[in-house]
C-alpha positions, 0 to 999 in steps of 0.5 A, a space after each residue: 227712756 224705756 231703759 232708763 227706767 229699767 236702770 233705775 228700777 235695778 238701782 233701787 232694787 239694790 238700795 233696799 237690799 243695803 237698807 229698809 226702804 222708806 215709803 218714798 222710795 218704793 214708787 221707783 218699784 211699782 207701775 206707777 203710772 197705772 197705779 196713780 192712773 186708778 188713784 185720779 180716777 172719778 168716782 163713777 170711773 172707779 165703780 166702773 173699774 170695780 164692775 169688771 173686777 168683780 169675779 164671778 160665783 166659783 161656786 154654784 148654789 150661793 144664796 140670794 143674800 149674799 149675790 151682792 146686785 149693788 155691788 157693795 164693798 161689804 155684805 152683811 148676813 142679814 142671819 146675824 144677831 143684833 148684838 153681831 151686826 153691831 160687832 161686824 160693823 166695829 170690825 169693818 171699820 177697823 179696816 184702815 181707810 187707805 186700804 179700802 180703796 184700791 179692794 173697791 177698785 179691785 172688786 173685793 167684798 168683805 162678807 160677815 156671816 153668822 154660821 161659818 163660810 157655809 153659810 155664803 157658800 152651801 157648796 162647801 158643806 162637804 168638809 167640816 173645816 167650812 163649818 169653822 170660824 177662821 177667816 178666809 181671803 178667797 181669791 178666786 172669788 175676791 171675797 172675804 169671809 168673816 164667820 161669828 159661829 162655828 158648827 160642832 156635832 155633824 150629820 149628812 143629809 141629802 149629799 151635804 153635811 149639816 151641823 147640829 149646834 153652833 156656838 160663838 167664836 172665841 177669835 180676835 175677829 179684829 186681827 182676823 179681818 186685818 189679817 185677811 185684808 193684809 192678804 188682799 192688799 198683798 195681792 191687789 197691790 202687788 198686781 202693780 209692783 215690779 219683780 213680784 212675780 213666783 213661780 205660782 204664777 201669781 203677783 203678790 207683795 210677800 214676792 218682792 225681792 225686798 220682802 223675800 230678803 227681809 224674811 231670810 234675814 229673819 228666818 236666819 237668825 230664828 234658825 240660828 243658836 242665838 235665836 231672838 225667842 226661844 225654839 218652842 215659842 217658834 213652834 207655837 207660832 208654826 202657822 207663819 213658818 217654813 217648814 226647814 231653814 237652814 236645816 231647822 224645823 220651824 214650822 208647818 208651811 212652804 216657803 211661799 205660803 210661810 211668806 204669804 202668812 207671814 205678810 197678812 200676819 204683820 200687816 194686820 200688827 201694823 194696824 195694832 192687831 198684834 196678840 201673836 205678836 209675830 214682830 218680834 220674830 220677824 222684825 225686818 219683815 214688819 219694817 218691810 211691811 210697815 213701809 208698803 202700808 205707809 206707802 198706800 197710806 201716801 197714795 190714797 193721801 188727799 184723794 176724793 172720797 168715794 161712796 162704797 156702800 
Protein backbone atom coordinates (compact mmCIF):
# COMPACT_ATOMS: atom_id res chain seq x y z
CA UNK A 1 0.00 0.00 0.00
CA UNK A 2 2.67 2.02 1.19
CA UNK A 3 4.49 1.82 -2.35
CA UNK A 4 1.63 2.58 -3.92
CA UNK A 5 1.05 5.54 -2.46
CA UNK A 6 4.88 6.58 -3.53
CA UNK A 7 4.05 5.89 -7.15
CA UNK A 8 1.20 8.09 -7.19
CA UNK A 9 2.98 10.75 -5.39
CA UNK A 10 5.81 10.36 -8.11
CA UNK A 11 3.10 10.65 -10.78
CA UNK A 12 1.86 13.82 -9.82
CA UNK A 13 5.16 15.06 -9.46
CA UNK A 14 5.29 14.41 -13.13
CA UNK A 15 1.75 15.96 -14.19
CA UNK A 16 2.59 19.14 -12.64
CA UNK A 17 5.90 19.49 -13.92
CA UNK A 18 3.83 19.09 -18.01
CA UNK A 19 1.23 21.64 -16.64
CA UNK A 20 -0.15 23.89 -13.55
CA UNK A 21 -1.64 21.96 -11.37
CA UNK A 22 -5.04 22.47 -10.22
CA UNK A 23 -6.11 22.55 -6.45
CA UNK A 24 -7.57 19.08 -6.60
CA UNK A 25 -4.76 17.81 -7.86
CA UNK A 26 -2.44 18.67 -5.11
CA UNK A 27 -3.56 16.45 -2.18
CA UNK A 28 -1.89 13.40 -3.93
CA UNK A 29 1.36 15.70 -2.77
CA UNK A 30 0.58 16.61 0.71
CA UNK A 31 -0.03 14.23 4.08
CA UNK A 32 -3.29 14.36 3.87
CA UNK A 33 -3.94 12.15 6.39
CA UNK A 34 -2.52 14.38 8.93
CA UNK A 35 -3.57 17.35 7.51
CA UNK A 36 -7.26 16.81 6.99
CA UNK A 37 -6.72 14.64 10.74
CA UNK A 38 -6.23 18.73 12.17
CA UNK A 39 -9.08 20.23 9.77
CA UNK A 40 -11.96 17.42 11.66
CA UNK A 41 -10.68 18.20 15.04
CA UNK A 42 -12.75 19.93 17.84
CA UNK A 43 -12.50 23.00 19.04
CA UNK A 44 -11.11 22.31 22.15
CA UNK A 45 -8.69 19.77 20.23
CA UNK A 46 -7.33 22.52 17.90
CA UNK A 47 -6.85 25.15 21.08
CA UNK A 48 -5.18 21.82 22.43
CA UNK A 49 -2.81 21.56 19.55
CA UNK A 50 -2.41 25.57 19.29
CA UNK A 51 -0.83 25.18 23.32
CA UNK A 52 1.88 23.07 22.08
CA UNK A 53 2.80 25.12 19.20
CA UNK A 54 3.03 28.09 20.65
CA UNK A 55 7.11 28.70 21.04
CA UNK A 56 8.36 29.99 23.71
CA UNK A 57 10.15 34.03 24.27
CA UNK A 58 13.53 33.53 22.01
CA UNK A 59 14.19 36.60 23.35
CA UNK A 60 14.35 37.63 27.05
CA UNK A 61 12.97 40.67 28.47
CA UNK A 62 9.30 40.94 26.55
CA UNK A 63 7.00 43.04 27.85
CA UNK A 64 3.95 42.25 30.15
CA UNK A 65 1.73 43.09 27.32
CA UNK A 66 2.64 41.33 24.89
CA UNK A 67 3.01 37.65 26.76
CA UNK A 68 -0.28 36.68 25.38
CA UNK A 69 -1.64 34.41 28.83
CA UNK A 70 -4.81 33.81 26.75
CA UNK A 71 -3.09 32.45 23.91
CA UNK A 72 -4.89 34.58 21.46
CA UNK A 73 -4.40 34.71 17.45
CA UNK A 74 -3.84 38.49 17.76
CA UNK A 75 -2.14 41.01 20.28
CA UNK A 76 -2.73 44.42 20.06
CA UNK A 77 -0.51 47.20 21.67
CA UNK A 78 -2.44 48.56 24.01
CA UNK A 79 0.31 51.97 22.97
CA UNK A 80 -1.69 52.26 19.73
CA UNK A 81 -3.44 55.26 19.02
CA UNK A 82 -7.38 55.13 18.50
CA UNK A 83 -7.21 56.16 15.17
CA UNK A 84 -4.34 52.90 14.63
CA UNK A 85 -6.24 50.32 16.45
CA UNK A 86 -9.03 50.82 14.35
CA UNK A 87 -6.48 50.25 11.25
CA UNK A 88 -5.06 47.39 12.88
CA UNK A 89 -7.99 45.79 13.15
CA UNK A 90 -8.96 46.58 9.35
CA UNK A 91 -5.56 44.73 8.42
CA UNK A 92 -6.26 41.69 10.50
CA UNK A 93 -9.31 41.10 9.02
CA UNK A 94 -7.92 41.32 5.66
CA UNK A 95 -6.14 38.37 6.45
CA UNK A 96 -8.49 35.67 4.26
CA UNK A 97 -10.52 33.56 6.52
CA UNK A 98 -9.04 30.17 5.33
CA UNK A 99 -5.82 31.11 6.45
CA UNK A 100 -6.38 31.55 9.83
CA UNK A 101 -6.70 28.31 10.60
CA UNK A 102 -4.15 26.09 10.21
CA UNK A 103 -1.62 29.59 12.04
CA UNK A 104 -4.09 29.13 15.03
CA UNK A 105 -3.39 25.33 15.09
CA UNK A 106 0.08 26.04 14.57
CA UNK A 107 0.65 28.45 17.34
CA UNK A 108 1.10 31.76 15.26
CA UNK A 109 0.37 35.52 16.73
CA UNK A 110 -0.05 38.29 14.58
CA UNK A 111 1.40 41.51 16.95
CA UNK A 112 0.31 45.04 16.09
CA UNK A 113 2.61 47.40 17.55
CA UNK A 114 2.93 51.35 17.76
CA UNK A 115 6.70 51.95 17.63
CA UNK A 116 8.53 49.24 15.72
CA UNK A 117 9.53 45.42 16.63
CA UNK A 118 11.21 47.05 19.53
CA UNK A 119 8.49 47.57 21.13
CA UNK A 120 7.28 43.72 21.54
CA UNK A 121 10.80 42.69 21.66
CA UNK A 122 13.27 45.53 23.85
CA UNK A 123 16.24 42.99 23.25
CA UNK A 124 16.41 43.95 19.67
CA UNK A 125 17.18 47.51 20.54
CA UNK A 126 20.61 47.30 19.56
CA UNK A 127 20.27 47.79 15.74
CA UNK A 128 18.69 50.36 14.23
CA UNK A 129 16.99 48.42 11.68
CA UNK A 130 14.34 47.23 14.65
CA UNK A 131 13.35 50.72 14.92
CA UNK A 132 11.96 50.40 11.40
CA UNK A 133 8.14 49.89 10.24
CA UNK A 134 8.85 46.85 7.78
CA UNK A 135 6.82 43.51 8.99
CA UNK A 136 8.63 40.46 9.95
CA UNK A 137 7.44 36.66 10.31
CA UNK A 138 9.79 35.70 13.16
CA UNK A 139 9.86 32.09 12.94
CA UNK A 140 11.41 31.41 15.77
CA UNK A 141 8.79 32.91 17.79
CA UNK A 142 5.72 32.16 15.03
CA UNK A 143 4.99 35.75 15.76
CA UNK A 144 4.25 38.41 13.19
CA UNK A 145 4.87 41.89 13.73
CA UNK A 146 3.25 44.56 12.51
CA UNK A 147 4.75 48.30 13.50
CA UNK A 148 2.83 51.66 12.78
CA UNK A 149 5.98 53.74 13.51
CA UNK A 150 9.46 54.19 12.72
CA UNK A 151 12.33 55.60 15.26
CA UNK A 152 14.46 58.16 13.60
CA UNK A 153 17.24 60.50 15.48
CA UNK A 154 19.25 57.67 17.78
CA UNK A 155 20.83 57.85 21.32
CA UNK A 156 22.25 54.77 23.35
CA UNK A 157 21.44 54.68 26.78
CA UNK A 158 22.17 51.97 29.37
CA UNK A 159 23.48 49.22 26.66
CA UNK A 160 20.43 49.74 24.47
CA UNK A 161 19.56 52.39 21.62
CA UNK A 162 16.57 54.63 21.86
CA UNK A 163 14.89 56.69 19.34
CA UNK A 164 14.27 60.51 19.88
CA UNK A 165 10.99 60.72 17.53
CA UNK A 166 8.70 58.38 15.84
CA UNK A 167 6.97 59.08 12.83
CA UNK A 168 4.04 57.26 10.81
CA UNK A 169 4.56 54.41 8.38
CA UNK A 170 3.95 55.52 4.78
CA UNK A 171 3.72 51.11 3.96
CA UNK A 172 0.97 49.54 2.13
CA UNK A 173 0.64 47.68 5.78
CA UNK A 174 -2.17 45.84 4.08
CA UNK A 175 0.21 44.18 1.61
CA UNK A 176 2.39 43.94 4.50
CA UNK A 177 0.56 41.67 6.51
CA UNK A 178 -0.60 39.42 3.43
CA UNK A 179 2.99 39.39 2.83
CA UNK A 180 3.99 38.24 6.25
CA UNK A 181 1.40 35.54 6.42
CA UNK A 182 2.20 34.18 2.85
CA UNK A 183 5.42 33.69 4.85
CA UNK A 184 3.42 31.65 7.46
CA UNK A 185 1.44 29.66 5.60
CA UNK A 186 4.58 28.91 3.53
CA UNK A 187 5.90 27.29 6.47
CA UNK A 188 3.13 26.10 8.08
CA UNK A 189 1.53 24.28 5.52
CA UNK A 190 4.54 23.12 3.76
CA UNK A 191 5.10 21.20 7.15
CA UNK A 192 2.60 18.76 5.67
CA UNK A 193 3.71 18.78 1.55
CA UNK A 194 5.64 15.79 0.12
CA UNK A 195 9.32 17.05 -1.22
CA UNK A 196 9.52 20.39 0.25
CA UNK A 197 12.47 19.66 2.07
CA UNK A 198 15.96 22.15 1.37
CA UNK A 199 18.97 22.12 2.21
CA UNK A 200 17.98 24.56 5.18
CA UNK A 201 16.72 21.94 6.94
CA UNK A 202 13.56 23.37 6.77
CA UNK A 203 9.87 22.47 4.99
CA UNK A 204 8.44 25.30 3.11
CA UNK A 205 6.05 25.34 0.12
CA UNK A 206 8.46 27.83 -2.11
CA UNK A 207 10.70 24.01 -1.72
CA UNK A 208 8.35 22.11 -3.62
CA UNK A 209 9.31 20.99 -6.90
CA UNK A 210 6.56 22.52 -8.53
CA UNK A 211 7.27 26.13 -7.07
CA UNK A 212 10.77 25.62 -7.74
CA UNK A 213 9.97 24.85 -11.61
CA UNK A 214 7.72 27.54 -11.82
CA UNK A 215 10.23 30.09 -10.63
CA UNK A 216 12.92 28.69 -13.15
CA UNK A 217 10.38 29.09 -15.73
CA UNK A 218 10.11 32.67 -14.81
CA UNK A 219 13.48 33.64 -14.10
CA UNK A 220 14.44 32.23 -17.67
CA UNK A 221 12.62 34.30 -19.45
CA UNK A 222 13.50 37.57 -17.26
CA UNK A 223 17.03 36.65 -18.01
CA UNK A 224 16.45 36.20 -21.42
CA UNK A 225 16.65 39.02 -24.16
CA UNK A 226 13.22 39.12 -24.92
CA UNK A 227 12.41 39.64 -21.36
CA UNK A 228 8.57 40.46 -20.35
CA UNK A 229 9.52 44.06 -18.28
CA UNK A 230 12.35 45.90 -19.09
CA UNK A 231 16.07 45.02 -16.93
CA UNK A 232 15.98 48.13 -14.89
CA UNK A 233 12.07 47.37 -13.63
CA UNK A 234 13.66 43.93 -12.73
CA UNK A 235 16.15 45.74 -10.76
CA UNK A 236 13.81 47.84 -8.91
CA UNK A 237 12.05 44.69 -7.91
CA UNK A 238 15.45 43.14 -6.53
CA UNK A 239 14.18 42.31 -3.22
CA UNK A 240 12.32 39.10 -5.01
CA UNK A 241 15.45 38.40 -7.08
CA UNK A 242 18.25 35.93 -7.02
CA UNK A 243 21.31 37.49 -7.50
CA UNK A 244 22.48 35.76 -11.09
CA UNK A 245 20.44 33.55 -13.43
CA UNK A 246 21.77 32.48 -16.22
CA UNK A 247 24.60 34.64 -15.78
CA UNK A 248 22.48 37.90 -15.30
CA UNK A 249 22.05 40.15 -12.41
CA UNK A 250 19.07 40.29 -11.27
CA UNK A 251 18.88 41.09 -7.81
CA UNK A 252 19.70 41.06 -4.05
CA UNK A 253 18.93 37.62 -2.67
CA UNK A 254 20.12 33.72 -2.78
CA UNK A 255 18.30 31.58 -4.47
CA UNK A 256 16.41 30.32 -1.72
CA UNK A 257 15.59 33.59 -0.01
CA UNK A 258 14.58 34.87 -3.59
CA UNK A 259 11.92 31.90 -3.76
CA UNK A 260 10.94 32.57 -0.10
CA UNK A 261 10.17 36.28 -0.86
CA UNK A 262 8.90 35.51 -3.92
CA UNK A 263 6.39 33.15 -2.61
CA UNK A 264 5.00 35.61 0.36
CA UNK A 265 5.06 38.43 -2.35
CA UNK A 266 2.60 36.47 -4.67
CA UNK A 267 0.74 35.09 -1.96
CA UNK A 268 -0.39 38.37 -0.79
CA UNK A 269 -1.12 39.54 -4.67
CA UNK A 270 -3.31 36.75 -4.64
CA UNK A 271 -5.64 38.20 -1.70
CA UNK A 272 -5.54 41.48 -4.31
CA UNK A 273 -2.62 43.36 -2.39
CA UNK A 274 -0.51 43.39 -5.65
CA UNK A 275 0.99 47.37 -5.71
CA UNK A 276 4.63 45.55 -6.64
CA UNK A 277 2.78 43.87 -8.96
CA UNK A 278 5.27 41.15 -8.96
CA UNK A 279 2.75 38.70 -11.44
CA UNK A 280 3.81 39.88 -14.23
CA UNK A 281 7.45 39.07 -13.83
CA UNK A 282 6.82 35.80 -12.10
CA UNK A 283 3.28 34.59 -13.68
CA UNK A 284 3.97 30.71 -13.57
CA UNK A 285 4.81 31.28 -9.77
CA UNK A 286 1.63 33.22 -9.14
CA UNK A 287 -0.63 30.30 -10.72
CA UNK A 288 1.37 28.18 -8.48
CA UNK A 289 0.73 30.05 -5.62
CA UNK A 290 -3.07 30.90 -6.50
CA UNK A 291 -3.47 27.00 -6.82
CA UNK A 292 -2.08 26.28 -3.12
CA UNK A 293 -4.51 29.27 -1.78
CA UNK A 294 -7.44 27.65 -3.57
CA UNK A 295 -6.36 24.42 -2.06
CA UNK A 296 -6.28 25.78 1.57
CA UNK A 297 -9.41 27.52 0.72
CA UNK A 298 -11.04 23.84 -0.45
CA UNK A 299 -9.84 22.34 3.17
CA UNK A 300 -10.97 24.99 5.47
CA UNK A 301 -14.17 24.82 2.99
CA UNK A 302 -17.54 23.81 5.61
CA UNK A 303 -15.31 23.35 8.55
CA UNK A 304 -16.51 24.52 12.13
CA UNK A 305 -15.69 27.80 13.11
CA UNK A 306 -13.55 28.21 15.68
CA UNK A 307 -13.24 30.91 18.56
CA UNK A 308 -9.76 32.30 18.12
CA UNK A 309 -9.61 35.57 20.22
Amino acid sequence: MKSYSLLLMMIAWLTMGLAPARATDLAATFNMNDLLHTYNMSCAEQAALRHRNILPEHFHGRPQEFLNPSEALVIYSPALTREERQEAEKLYNSIPKYALPIAWRGGAVYVFTRRGIVEAVPALAIERDWFEDFGLYMEVERRMYVPFEKGEGFDWRNGHMTAKRWVRSARDQFRVINHETGHMIDEMLGAYSYGSLEEDGQYRLSNRPDFQAAIRSDLARLASPRRPIPLARIHKLGYYMPYKFNGVRLGIHDPQRARREVFAELWAEVQGYNLNKLYEAYPDSFKVVKNYADFLKKLDADKPACEFN
